[in-house]
N, C-alpha and C positions, 0 to 999 in steps of 0.2 A: 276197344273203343270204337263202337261205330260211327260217328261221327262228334265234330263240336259243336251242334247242331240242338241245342235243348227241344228232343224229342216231344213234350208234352206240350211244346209249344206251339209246333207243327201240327200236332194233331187237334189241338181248340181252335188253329185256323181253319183246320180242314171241317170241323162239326160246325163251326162258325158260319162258315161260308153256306154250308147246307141251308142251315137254318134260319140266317137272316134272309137268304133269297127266296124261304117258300119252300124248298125239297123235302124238308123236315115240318112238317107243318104242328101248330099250334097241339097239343095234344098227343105227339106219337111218342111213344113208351124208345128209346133207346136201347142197344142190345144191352146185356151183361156184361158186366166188368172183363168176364172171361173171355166170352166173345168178343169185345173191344180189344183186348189183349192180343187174341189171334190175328184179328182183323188186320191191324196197324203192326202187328212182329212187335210188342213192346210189351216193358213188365206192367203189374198191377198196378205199382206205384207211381208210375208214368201214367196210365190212366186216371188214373185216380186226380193227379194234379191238374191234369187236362179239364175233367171235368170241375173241378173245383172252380180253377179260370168262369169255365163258362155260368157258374152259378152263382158268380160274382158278380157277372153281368148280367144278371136275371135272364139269360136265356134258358134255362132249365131249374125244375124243382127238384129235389131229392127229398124222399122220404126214406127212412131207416127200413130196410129187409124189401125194398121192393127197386125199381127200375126207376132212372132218373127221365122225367118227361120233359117233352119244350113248353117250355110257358112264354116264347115268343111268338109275336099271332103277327105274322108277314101283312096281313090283310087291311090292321091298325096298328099304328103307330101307340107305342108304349107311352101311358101316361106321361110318364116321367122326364121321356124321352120331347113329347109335346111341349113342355114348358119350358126347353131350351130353342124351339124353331127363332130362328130370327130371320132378320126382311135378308135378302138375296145381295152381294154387290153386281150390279147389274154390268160393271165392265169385267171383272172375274169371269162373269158366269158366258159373257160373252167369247171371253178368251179360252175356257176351256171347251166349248160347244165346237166351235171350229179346230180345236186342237183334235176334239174325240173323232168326229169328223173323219181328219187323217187318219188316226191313229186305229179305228175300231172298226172299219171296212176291209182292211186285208188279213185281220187278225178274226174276222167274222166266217169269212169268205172260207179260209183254209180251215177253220171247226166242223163248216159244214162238209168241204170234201171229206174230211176226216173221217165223219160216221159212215159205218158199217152195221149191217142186220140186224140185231135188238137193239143195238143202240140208239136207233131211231123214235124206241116206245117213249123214252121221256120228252124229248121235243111235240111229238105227236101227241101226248096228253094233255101236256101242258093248253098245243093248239084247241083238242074239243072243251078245254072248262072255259077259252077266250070267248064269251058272252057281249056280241057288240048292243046289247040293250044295256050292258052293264057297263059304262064308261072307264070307270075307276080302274075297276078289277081287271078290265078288260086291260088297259095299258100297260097295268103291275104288271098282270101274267105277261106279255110283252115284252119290257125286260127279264124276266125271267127265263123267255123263250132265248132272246139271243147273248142272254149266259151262260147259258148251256153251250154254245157255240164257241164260247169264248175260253171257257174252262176244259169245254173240248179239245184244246191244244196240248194240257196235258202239262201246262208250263205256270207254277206260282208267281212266277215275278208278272206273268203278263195279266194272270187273272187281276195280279195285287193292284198294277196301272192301270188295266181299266176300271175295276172299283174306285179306285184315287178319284175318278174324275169326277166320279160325287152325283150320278145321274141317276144311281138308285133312291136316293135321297129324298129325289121331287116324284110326283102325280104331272103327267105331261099333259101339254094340254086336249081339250078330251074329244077336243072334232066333233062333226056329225056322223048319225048313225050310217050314213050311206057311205061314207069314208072309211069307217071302220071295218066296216062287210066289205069293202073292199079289199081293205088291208088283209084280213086273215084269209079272205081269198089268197091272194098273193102267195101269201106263206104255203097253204098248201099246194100249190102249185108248185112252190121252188121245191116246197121237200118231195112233192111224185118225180119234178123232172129231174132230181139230184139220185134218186131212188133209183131210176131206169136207166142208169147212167150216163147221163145229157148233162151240159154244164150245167150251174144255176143261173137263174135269169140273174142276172145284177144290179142286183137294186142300189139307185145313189144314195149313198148317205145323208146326202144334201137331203134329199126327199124325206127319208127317215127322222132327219132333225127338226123336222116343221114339228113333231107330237112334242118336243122340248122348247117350243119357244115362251110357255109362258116360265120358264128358267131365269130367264133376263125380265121378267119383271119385278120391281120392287117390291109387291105388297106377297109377293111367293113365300112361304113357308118354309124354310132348310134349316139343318141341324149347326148346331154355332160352329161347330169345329169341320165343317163341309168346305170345300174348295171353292164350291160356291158362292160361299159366304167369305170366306180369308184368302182365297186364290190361291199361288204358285207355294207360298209357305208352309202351306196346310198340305199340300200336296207332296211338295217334297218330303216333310216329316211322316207321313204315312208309307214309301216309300222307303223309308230309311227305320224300317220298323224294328229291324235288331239292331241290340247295338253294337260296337265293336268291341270286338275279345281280342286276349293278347294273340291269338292267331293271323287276325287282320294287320296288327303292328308284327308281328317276324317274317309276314307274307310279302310285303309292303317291304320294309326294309330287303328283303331277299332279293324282292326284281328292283329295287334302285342300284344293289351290288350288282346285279346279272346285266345291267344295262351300261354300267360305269362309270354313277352317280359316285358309287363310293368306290374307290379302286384300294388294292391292298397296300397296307399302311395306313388310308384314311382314316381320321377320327370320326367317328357318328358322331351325332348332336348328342345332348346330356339328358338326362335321362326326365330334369326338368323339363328340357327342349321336347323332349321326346311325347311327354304328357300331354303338351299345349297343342305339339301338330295333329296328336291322335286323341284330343279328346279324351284320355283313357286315366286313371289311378296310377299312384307311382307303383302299385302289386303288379296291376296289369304289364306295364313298361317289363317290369324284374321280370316277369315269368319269358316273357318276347326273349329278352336277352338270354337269358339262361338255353331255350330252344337253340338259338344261332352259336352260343360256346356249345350245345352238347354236337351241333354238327361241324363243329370246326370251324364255322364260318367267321366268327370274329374271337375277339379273349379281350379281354378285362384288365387293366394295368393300376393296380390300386393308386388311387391319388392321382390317377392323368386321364381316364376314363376308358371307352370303350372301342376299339381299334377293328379293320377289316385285315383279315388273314387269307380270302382265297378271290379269284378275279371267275370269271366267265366258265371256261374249261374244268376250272377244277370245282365250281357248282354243281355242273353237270355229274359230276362223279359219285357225289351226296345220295344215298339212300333216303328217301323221305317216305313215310309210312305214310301210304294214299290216305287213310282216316285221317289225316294230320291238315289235309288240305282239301278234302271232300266237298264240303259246305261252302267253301270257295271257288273252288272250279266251277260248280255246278251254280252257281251265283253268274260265272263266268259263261257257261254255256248257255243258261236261258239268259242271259242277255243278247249274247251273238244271235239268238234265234229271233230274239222282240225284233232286233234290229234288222236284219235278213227280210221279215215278214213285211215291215212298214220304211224302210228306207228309198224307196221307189216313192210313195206317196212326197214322205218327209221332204227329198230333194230334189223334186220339182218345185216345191212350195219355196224351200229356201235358195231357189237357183232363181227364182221371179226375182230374189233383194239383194241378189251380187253383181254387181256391175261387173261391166267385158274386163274392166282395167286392176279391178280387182282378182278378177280368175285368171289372168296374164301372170298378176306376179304372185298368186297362189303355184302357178305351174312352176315357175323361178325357182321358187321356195321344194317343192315336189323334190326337182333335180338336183338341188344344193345337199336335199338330204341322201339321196342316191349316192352321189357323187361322194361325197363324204362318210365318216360311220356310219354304217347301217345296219338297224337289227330287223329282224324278222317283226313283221306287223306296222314299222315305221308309219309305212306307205297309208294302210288302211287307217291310221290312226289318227294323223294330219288330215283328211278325207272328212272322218268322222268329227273333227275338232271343227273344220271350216264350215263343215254343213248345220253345228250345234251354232255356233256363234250367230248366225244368218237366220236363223228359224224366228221368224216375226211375234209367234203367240209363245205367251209366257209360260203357259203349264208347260205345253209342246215341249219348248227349249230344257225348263226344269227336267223331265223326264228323260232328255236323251241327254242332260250332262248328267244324271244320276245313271245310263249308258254306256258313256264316253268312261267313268270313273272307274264302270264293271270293268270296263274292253282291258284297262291297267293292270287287272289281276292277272292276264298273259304271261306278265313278264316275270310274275311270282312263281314258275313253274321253268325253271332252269331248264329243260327238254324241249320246251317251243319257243328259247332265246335262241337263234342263228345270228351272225352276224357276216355269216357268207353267201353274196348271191347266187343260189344258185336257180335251175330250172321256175319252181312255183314262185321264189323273191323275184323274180325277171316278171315273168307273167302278172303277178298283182300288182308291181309298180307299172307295169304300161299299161295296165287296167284304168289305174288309176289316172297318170296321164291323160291316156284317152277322153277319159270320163272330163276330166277338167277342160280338156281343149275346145271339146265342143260344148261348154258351157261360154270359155271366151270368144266363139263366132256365135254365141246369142241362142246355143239349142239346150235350154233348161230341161228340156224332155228326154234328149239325146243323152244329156249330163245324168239323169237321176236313173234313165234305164242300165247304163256300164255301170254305172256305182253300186246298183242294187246287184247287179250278176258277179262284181266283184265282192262285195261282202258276204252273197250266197254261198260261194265258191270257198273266200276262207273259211266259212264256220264248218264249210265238209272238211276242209284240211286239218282244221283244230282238232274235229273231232276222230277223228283218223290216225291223229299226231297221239292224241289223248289215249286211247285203245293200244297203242303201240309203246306208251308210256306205262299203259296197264294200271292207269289212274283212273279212265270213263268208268269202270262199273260202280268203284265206290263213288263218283258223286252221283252217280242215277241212282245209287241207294238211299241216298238224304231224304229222300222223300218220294211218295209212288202218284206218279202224276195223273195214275187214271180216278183217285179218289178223290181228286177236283171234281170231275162230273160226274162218279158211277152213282 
């Protein structure tokens, strides 16, 4: 089993993504079945599906005996597609502009250091077709240029967030021609000095956002089910795009026993209870338990329900076939990474709407935890919880409690549950301190800079922990992240 990961799913996002952004243009014949098969390590019939996906969506035609082509044309917008636009909500559209704002400058930034020697041909092509006589096209290519960027990370969950925000959706506004010659100026500039190895000029985002201001008007055109249009709900549901399997419920249950939510003897909730907190079929529920009786972890008491058999220590001892948890860790990892990239921008912004008296007795609250049971992560995770609740713009906030939610999957992995302070639990909890104290003598800059070097710092240790667990290679298997942008 390589992973619980429905392969063909993965791969109609990854042709997806090609293709609604332009890379795949209108017209280009797709490889062979065969060839696809190689490409992606998967069988026929996994392609096959894939492609079926996509021809659902009229993004590709298939004819019998020959190669399936795009019939999506990046350039216009799809009939079809046209007579769903509806008027913009102009406070939505406001709240995700500043939310991207934060969110797409340091994730922009590190795409760019990213590239290396050919890498650089598709950015730079995309640059010669940017035609500043040509408004339109000239802006599309535009985003499309610093998609590339974005996807250049190499990371689905981050490319999926910044898609969510819904900015491919609109035509920005179109400027004058001496504006725009300016602009791709610009650009080649940044890509020769990033090429020669000089930083890149850094461009504010601020600046960048003026080509999306007519986003926030009313009479704008956007697709009905755009963020845009429906804001923080629309957004989270596109994020939350798989749904949850009975892996997600035995994972879930694993770290609330690992943590010592349910200690042994406890009864879990019923298997009805069990449905309603996870959203999930009563099959789903069965299959979750059956996984946790095949590893000992609970048993089954006919006519009194479902009981816990092992505490912390003896989790740890549990054989878990890395396929078993791949798709989850690796959920888990590029999240630490989104958060790593953009939690500097993030907690400055929400360190502006915390009062001194409120980061006083956040500190309080820090050392109560310390002081008392403590598991590994604790620390970072009250951090991440206070700086979520505090974040003024909606999508923002949505996005890092769909974050906060990932950062939980930690605890489903019994090898990076401690509950002994040792050297790294000392160091990330006075990280952590640190960070907060000098938000309560009034340094929101000082506060967001420690927080960022301390959430850098665990995602190197998870992933360090994870290799040593002999679990990192299967979830970097789940998916190959350089076919986001090759």
């Amino acid at each position: 089993m390589r992973s619980d990961v429905a392969m063909y799913d993965k791969i109609y996002q990854i042709l997806k993504n090609k293709i609604v952004s332009g890379v795949l243009p209108l017209g280009y014949q797709l490889p062979s079945r065969a060839s696809l098969c190689g490409e992606f390590d998967a069988s026929e019939k996994t392609i096959r599906r894939a492609l079926e996906l996509l021809e659902r969506e009229g993004l590709i035609e298939s004819v019998q005996r020959k190669r399936a082509t795009v019939a999506f044309d990046y350039t216009t917008a799809h009939h079809s597609a046209i007579q769903t636009l509806q008027k913009v909500d102009t406070v939505a559209a406001s709240d995700i502009l500043k939310s991207g704002v934060l969110l797409c400058y340091p994730i922009t930034i590190r795409g760019v250091h990213l590239c290396r020697g050919a890498e650089w041909e598709t950015p730079e092509k995309i640059l010669t077709q940017m035609n500043p006589g040509e408004p339109v096209m000239f802006w599309r290519l535009s985003n499309q240029f610093w998609r590339f960027f974005v996807a250049r990370n190499g990371n689905d969950l981050i490319l999926r967030t910044v898609d969510s925000l819904g900015f491919k959706d609109i035509d920005p506004w179109q400027g004058t021609y001496e504006m725009r010659s300016d602009y791709a100026a610009g650009l080649k500039q940044l890509i020769r000095a990033v090429k020669a190895g000089e930083n890149p000029e850094k461009i504010p985002f601020d600046n960048l956002s003026l080509i999306y201001q007519n986003a926030e008007e009313p009479d704008q055109g956007i697709f009905s089910d755009s963020p845009l249009r429906k804001g923080s709900k629309a957004l989270e549901r596109q994020l939350f795009q798989t749904k949850e399997r009975y892996s997600s419920v035995y994972l879930d249950l694993l770290g609330l026993i690992a943590i010592g939510r349910y200690r042994p003897g406890s009864q879990l909730p019923s298997y009805k209870e069990l449905q309603t907190i996870y959203e999930v079929s009563a099959d789903t529920v069965s299959k979750a338990i059956k996984i946790l009786q095949g590893w000992g972890v609970v048993e089954t008491v006919r006519g009194n329900g479902v009981f816990v058999t092992m505490d912390l220590e003896a989790l740890k001892k549990i054989e878990i076939e890395p396929s078993l948890i791949a798709s989850h860790l690796r959920r888990y990892l590029d999240s630490l990474e989104l958060i790593s990239l953009t939690i500097e921008s993030v907690a400055v912004h929400a360190g502006s709407h915390i009062s001194a008296a409120e980061a006083v007795q956040f500190a309080e609250d820090l050392n109560d935890l310390w002081n008392q049971a403590y598991l590994y992560q604790l620390s970072p995770v009250a951090v991440l919880e206070f700086i979520t609740n505090h974040i003024a713009y909606d999508a923002l906030r949505t996005i890092y409690k769909v974050l906060l939610k990932n950062y939980h999957i930690g605890r489903s992995i019994p090898g990076l549950i401690n509950n002994g302070k040792n050297f790294y639990n000392r160091r990330i909890h006075r990280q952590c301190k640190e960070a907060v104290n000098a938000l309560a003598e009034g340094d929101a800059r000082q506060f967001a800079k420690q927080a960022a070097e301390m959430f850098q710092m665990t995602h190197q240790l998870i992933i360090e922990a994870c290799k040593r667990l002999g679990c990192f290679d299967a979830a970097m298997q789940v998916y190959d992240g350089s076919k986001l942008w090759q």
